[in-house]
C-alpha positions in Angstrom: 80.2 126.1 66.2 82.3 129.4 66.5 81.1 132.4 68.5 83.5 135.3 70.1 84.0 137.7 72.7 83.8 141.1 71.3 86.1 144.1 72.9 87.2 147.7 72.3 91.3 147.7 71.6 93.0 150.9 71.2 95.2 150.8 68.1 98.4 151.0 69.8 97.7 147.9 71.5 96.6 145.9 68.3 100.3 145.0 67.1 101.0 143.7 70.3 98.3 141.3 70.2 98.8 140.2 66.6 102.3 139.9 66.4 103.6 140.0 69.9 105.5 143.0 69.4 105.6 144.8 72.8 107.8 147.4 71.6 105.2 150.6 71.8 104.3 149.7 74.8 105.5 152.1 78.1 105.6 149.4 81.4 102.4 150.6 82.4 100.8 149.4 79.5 102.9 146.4 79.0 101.1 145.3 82.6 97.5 146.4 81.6 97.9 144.6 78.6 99.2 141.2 81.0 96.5 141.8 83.4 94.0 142.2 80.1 95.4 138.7 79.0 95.0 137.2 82.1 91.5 137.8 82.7 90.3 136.3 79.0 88.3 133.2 78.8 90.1 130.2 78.6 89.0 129.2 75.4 89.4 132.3 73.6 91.2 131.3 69.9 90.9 134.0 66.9 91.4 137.4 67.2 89.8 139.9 64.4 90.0 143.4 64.4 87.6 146.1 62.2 90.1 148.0 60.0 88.2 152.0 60.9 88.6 153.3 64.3 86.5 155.1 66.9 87.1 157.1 69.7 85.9 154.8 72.8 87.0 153.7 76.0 89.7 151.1 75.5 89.0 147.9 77.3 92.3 146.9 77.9 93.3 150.3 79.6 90.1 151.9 80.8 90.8 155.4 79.1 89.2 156.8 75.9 91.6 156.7 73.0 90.8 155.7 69.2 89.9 152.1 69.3 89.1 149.2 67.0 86.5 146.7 67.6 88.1 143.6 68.2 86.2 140.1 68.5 88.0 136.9 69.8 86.6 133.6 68.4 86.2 130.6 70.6 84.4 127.3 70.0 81.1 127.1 71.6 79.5 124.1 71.5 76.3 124.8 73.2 75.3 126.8 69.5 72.5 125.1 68.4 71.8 122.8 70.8 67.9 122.6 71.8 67.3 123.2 75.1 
């Protein structure tokens, strides 16, 4: 069973996720965005990203800027299971 993380992205920062493409990036963000990747769950998989925008505080950078709502997919395989 699938299940996800769910995280506010600021659109600058979705091109780099998706396609690796770094290039928009200043250094400062280039590290924020490392230090973002480094503290995701291990068994993240599957990113999606809502097309409209909002104005919230970007999770990756920790500043208000307009942001999609992103949610990374993982397996879960707890889902489901009786307890």
């Amino acid at each position: 069973m699938n299940d996800y993380y769910e995280y506010r992205i600021s659109q600058h920062f979705v091109a780099a996720i998706v396609n690796d493409d770094r290039s928009g990036l200043d250094d400062d963000e280039e590290q924020a965005l490392n230090d973002f990747y480094g503290a995701l769950p291990t068994d993240s998989g599957v990113w999606e990203f809502e097309e409209e925008a909002s104005f919230m505080r970007c999770d990756i950078i920790d500043m208000h800027s307009d942001c999609v709502k992103a949610k990374l997919h993982f397996h879960n395989s707890n889902i489901g299971v009786a307890l």
